[in-house]
N, C-alpha and C positions, 0 to 999 in steps of 0.2 A: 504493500500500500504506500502512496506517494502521502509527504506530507509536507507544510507549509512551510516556510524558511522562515526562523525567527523573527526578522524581522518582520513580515504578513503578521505572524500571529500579535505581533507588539500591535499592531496598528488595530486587529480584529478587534482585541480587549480593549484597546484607549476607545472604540466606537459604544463599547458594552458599558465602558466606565463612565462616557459624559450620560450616554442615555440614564443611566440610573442614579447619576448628580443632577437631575433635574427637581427642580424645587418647586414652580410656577406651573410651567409648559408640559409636566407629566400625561397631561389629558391628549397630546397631540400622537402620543404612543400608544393608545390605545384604542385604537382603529383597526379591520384586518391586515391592510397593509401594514403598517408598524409592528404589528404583531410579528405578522412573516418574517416582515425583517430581521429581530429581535432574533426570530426560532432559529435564523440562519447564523446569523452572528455566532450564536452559544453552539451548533453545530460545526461551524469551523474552527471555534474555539478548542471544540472535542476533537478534531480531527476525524468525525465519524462519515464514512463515507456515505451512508445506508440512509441517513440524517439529513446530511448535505444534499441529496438527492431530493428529497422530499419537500424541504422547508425550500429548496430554493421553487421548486414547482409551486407551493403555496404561496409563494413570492411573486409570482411571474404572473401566475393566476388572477390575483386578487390586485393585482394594476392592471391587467386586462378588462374584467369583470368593472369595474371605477373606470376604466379610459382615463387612467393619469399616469403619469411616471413617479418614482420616488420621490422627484426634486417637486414636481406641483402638487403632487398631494402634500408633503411635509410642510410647502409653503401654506395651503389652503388652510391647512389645519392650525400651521400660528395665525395668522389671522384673520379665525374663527374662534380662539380657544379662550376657552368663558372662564377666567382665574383670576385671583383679587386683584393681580397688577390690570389686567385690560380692563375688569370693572371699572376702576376708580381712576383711569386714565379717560374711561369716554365721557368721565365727567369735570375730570379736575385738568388743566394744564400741568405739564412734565416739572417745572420747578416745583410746585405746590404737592409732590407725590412725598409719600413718604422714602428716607432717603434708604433707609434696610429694604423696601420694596424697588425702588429704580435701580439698587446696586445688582439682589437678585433675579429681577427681568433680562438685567443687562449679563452677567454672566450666564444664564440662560439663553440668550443671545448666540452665547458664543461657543457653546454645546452645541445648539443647532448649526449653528452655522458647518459645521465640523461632518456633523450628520447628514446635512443637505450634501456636500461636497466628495460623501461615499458615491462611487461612479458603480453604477451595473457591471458595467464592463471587467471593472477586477473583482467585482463579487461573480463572476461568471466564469475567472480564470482562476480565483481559486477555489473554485468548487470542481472546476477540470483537473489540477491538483492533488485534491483530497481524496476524489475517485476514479483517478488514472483511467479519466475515457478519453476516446479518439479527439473529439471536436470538445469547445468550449460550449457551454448550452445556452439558448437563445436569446439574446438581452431583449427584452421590451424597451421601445424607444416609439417616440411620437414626434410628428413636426413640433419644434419648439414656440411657443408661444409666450410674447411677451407679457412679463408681472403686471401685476394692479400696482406693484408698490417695486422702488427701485433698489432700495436698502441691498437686495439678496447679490447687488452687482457689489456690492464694496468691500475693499479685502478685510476690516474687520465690520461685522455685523451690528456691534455696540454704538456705534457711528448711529444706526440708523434708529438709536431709539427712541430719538422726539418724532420722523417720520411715523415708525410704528402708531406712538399714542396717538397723531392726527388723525390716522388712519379707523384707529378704534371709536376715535369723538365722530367721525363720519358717518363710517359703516357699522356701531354698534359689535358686539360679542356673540359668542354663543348662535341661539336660535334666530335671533333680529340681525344677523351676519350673514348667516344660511340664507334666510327667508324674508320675501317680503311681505308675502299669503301669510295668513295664520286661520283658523277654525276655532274657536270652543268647542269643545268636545271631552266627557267624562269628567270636566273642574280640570281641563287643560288647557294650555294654548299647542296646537298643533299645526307644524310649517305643511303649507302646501306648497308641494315638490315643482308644480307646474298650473300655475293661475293662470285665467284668461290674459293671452295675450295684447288683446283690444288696445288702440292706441289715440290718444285724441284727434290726429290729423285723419283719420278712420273714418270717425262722426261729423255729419253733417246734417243742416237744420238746427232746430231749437237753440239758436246762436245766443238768442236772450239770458238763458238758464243756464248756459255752460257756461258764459262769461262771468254770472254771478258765482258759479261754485269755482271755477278758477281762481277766484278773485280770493274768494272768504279759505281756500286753500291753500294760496299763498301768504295768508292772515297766519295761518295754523303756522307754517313753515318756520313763516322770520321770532315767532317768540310772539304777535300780537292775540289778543283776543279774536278767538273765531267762532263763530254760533255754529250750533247745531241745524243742520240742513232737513226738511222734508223735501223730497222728490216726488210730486202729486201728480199724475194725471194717466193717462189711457196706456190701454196694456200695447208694449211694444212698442213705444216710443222711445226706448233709448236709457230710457233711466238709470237702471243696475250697470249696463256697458259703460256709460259717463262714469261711475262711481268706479270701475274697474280700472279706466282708463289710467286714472289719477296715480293709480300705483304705479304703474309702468311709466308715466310721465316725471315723476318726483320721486322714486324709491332711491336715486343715489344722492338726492338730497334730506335722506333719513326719514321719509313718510312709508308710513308700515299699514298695512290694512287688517282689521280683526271681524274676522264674518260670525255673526252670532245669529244662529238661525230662531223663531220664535220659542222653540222649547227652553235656549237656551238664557234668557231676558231676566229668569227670577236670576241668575245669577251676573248680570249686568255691573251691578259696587264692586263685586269681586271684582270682575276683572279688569276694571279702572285701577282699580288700587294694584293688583297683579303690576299696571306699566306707569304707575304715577309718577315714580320716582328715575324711571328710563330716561337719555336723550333723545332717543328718536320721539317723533311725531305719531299718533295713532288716529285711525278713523275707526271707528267701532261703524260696521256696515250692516244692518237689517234690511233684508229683502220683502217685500211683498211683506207689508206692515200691517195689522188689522187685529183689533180685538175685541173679544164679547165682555157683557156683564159679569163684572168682579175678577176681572182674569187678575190674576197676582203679577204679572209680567208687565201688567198696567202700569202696577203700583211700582215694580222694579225698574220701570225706565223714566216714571215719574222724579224718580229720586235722581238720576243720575241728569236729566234736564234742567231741572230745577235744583238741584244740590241741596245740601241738609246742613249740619251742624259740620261737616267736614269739608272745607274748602274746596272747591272744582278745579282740579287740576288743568294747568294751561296746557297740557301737550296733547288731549285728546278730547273727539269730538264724535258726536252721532251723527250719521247720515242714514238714514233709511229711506228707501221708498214706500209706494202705498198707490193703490187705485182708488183709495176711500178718502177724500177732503178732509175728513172730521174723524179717520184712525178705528172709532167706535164703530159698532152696529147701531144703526138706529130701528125703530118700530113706532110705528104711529101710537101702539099701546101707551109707548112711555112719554108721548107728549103730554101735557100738566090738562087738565079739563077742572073748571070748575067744580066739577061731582067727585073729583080726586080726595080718596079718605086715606089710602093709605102711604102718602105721609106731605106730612104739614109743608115742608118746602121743595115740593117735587120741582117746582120750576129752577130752582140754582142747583140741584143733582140732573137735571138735562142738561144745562147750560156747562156743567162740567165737565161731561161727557165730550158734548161739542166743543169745549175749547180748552180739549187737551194738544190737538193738532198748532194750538200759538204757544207751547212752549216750547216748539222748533224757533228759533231765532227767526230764521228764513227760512219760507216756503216759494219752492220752485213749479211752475206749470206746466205740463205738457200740454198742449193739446193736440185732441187728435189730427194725425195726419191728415190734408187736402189735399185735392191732387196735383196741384205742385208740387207741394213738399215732397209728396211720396216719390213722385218721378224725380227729383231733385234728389234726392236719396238712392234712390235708382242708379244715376247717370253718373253719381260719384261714385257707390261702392264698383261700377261697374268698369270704369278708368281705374280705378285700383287693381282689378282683376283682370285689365289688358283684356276687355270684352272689345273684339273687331265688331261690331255690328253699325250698320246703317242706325243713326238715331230714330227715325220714324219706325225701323222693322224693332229698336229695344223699347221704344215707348208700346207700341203695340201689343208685344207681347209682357210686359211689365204691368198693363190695363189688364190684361187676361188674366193673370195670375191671380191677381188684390180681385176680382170678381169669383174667381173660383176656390180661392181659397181663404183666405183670412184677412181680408178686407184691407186699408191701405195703414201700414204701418212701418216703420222701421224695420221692426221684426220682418217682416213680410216682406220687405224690399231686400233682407239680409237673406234669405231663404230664395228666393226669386234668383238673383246673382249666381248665388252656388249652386242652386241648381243648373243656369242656365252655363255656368262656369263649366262642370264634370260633362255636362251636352253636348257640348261644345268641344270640349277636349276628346271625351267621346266619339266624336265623328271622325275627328282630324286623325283619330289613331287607325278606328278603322281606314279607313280615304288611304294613308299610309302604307298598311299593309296589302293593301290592292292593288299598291301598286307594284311590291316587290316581287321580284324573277320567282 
């Protein structure tokens, strides 16, 4: 059996010794990839061939599986990694840290640094080495792709550690690093992997409503006071997309979006308090808004509108839609009638009812699409979508559609296009194949 030449093995253990002198950063090791790595290290360390074989496969593996190499996963993972230094850096500036936390970041620093700069390529040749095969075994490698942050070019890493904490005051830690999606779900917040990608230049029409939520979103952004949004009006107009858009528009300016579905509303306080203390920006987003008599979710979002004894946090804001002006059900039963016995002030418990919808700040209006709008809608998602068609044959059959199917909407105009998009493409494939030998 071939084994490693002293000097290799010196360099395998000083790789085993920073990793395990980590004090901060230990969380970035604890990923599959890191893991492999790790199992490979302690395997050439053994000089086990049988070992070497295996951990480096679970190596190779597990950057396949990810699509990243050592050096971009390792970078991703510092920063992403949710430890007391990147906490209290996304809030405090780099003098103001404490100085036993910036010493330990910073030689942490320079662990990784050491660890980024293990190449595959000698981890591949001494694993050919250890197990006296023919060929050296197969490096994973990917076109390289330029960092978010420039630090990992400079010969010492410590250098870059006021970049770093900018980096964290921007992009947030942890899960608000990963993610700009998040769900309620189980008394969690949970990152969505892949949120609508909808984008503002997308939308068109209701130019009115979106200038105002732009406007009161930009309010949120800079530190000023920003009200609370209702989005009212006809289904398909665009509503939830606009609120979607915002994330994709503003996420690298630190705006985060929290989808809380109706189930989820009696827990509404929490989850303010959950981001109160964050620097990122939050929109708490309810879809399709509406509730009956005595619903407790009333009362949960009543609280977080209106605030209570615990001051309303400046970084987060409700946005919900709604097809209902006035949120509640109403019934004509419960309008107040002179012969009303059961109970003495029915007319200000209506009145309550209906002007729960003005403790939104601002309320925004759809209305429904005419047919301008519609075909105006139309003629841009369809420029977006590189539709060749004669405008008179796409107004035609765009009239067709909204008649036979769901009348003239946004929606419907977004459904129209992709349909007539896949049709389209459709033909041209077959036409194609018709005409080859």
């Amino acid at each position: 059996m071939g084994g490693l030449a002293a000097k290799a093995i010196a360099i395998v253990q000083r790789y085993r010794q920073q990793a395990a002198s980590l004090l901060l950063y230990q969380s970035v090791l604890n990923t599959n990839i890191s893991q492999a790595f790790l199992a490979l290290l302690e395997a050439l360390c053994r000089e086990d061939s049988t070992q070497c074989r295996l951990t480096y496969g679970a190596w190779f593996r597990a950057q396949a599986e990810a699509q990243q190499t050592w050096q971009t996963h390792l970078l991703q993972q510092i920063l992403r990694s949710d430890n007391p230094f990147a906490q209290q850096a996304q809030r405090q500036p780099l003098p103001e840290l404490p100085a036993a936390l910036v010493t330990a970041a910073s030689r942490d620093l320079q662990r990784l640094q050491l660890l980024y700069h293990c190449q595959g390529q000698q981890l591949s040749q001494w694993v050919q080495t250890v197990c006296q095969i023919a060929e050296t075994p197969v490096v994973w490698t990917l076109p390289q792709e330029a960092p978010t942050v420039s630090f990992p070019t400079l010969p010492d890493w410590q250098d870059g550690l006021a970049e770093l904490t900018h980096y964290y005051r921007c992009h947030g830690v942890g899960a608000f690093n990963a993610y700009g999606a998040f769900r309620w779900h189980d008394g969690q917040l949970q990152g969505i992997a892949n949120p609508d990608p909808v984008r503002l230049g997308q939308l068109t029409a209701y130019d009115h409503p979106r200038q105002h939520l732009i406007k009161n979103t930009e309010f949120l952004l800079a530190g000023y006071p920003a009200l609370h949004v209702l989005l009212y009006g006809s289904r398909g107009s665009g509503k939830s997309s606009l609120v979607k858009a915002l994330l994709n528009e503003y996420r690298d300016r630190g705006l985060r979006l929290i989808e809380v579905s109706k189930t989820g509303l009696p827990q509404l306080p929490m989850i303010v308090e959950h981001v109160r203390s964050l620097p990122q920006k939050f929109i708490i987003f309810v879809d399709d808004l509406s509730f009956e008599e005595d619903d407790d979710a009333f009362k949960a979002l009543k609280v977080v509108l209106e605030g209570n004894v615990t001051a309303r946090p400046q970084n987060v804001v409700v946005y919900a839609t709604s097809n209902r002006r006035h949120l509640v059900r109403e019934y004509f039963s419960e309008r107040p009638r002179p012969s009303d016995q059961d109970e003495i002030q029915a007319w200000d418990t209506w009145q309550e009812k209906l002007s729960f919808s003005d403790r939104f700040g601002l309320t925004l209006t759809f209305e429904p699409a005419d047919q301008p709008t519609y075909l105006a809608i139309v003629k841009h998602l369809a420029a977006q979508a590189e539709i060749a068609l004669p405008e008179p044959e796409l107004v035609q059959q765009a009239l067709q559609w909204a008649t036979r199917h769901n009348g003239r909407s946004g929606r419907s105009a977004r459904q129209f296009v992709d349909f007539l998009s896949a049709e389209l493409a459709l033909a041209a494939d077959a036409q194609s194949r018709s005409r080859m030998p």
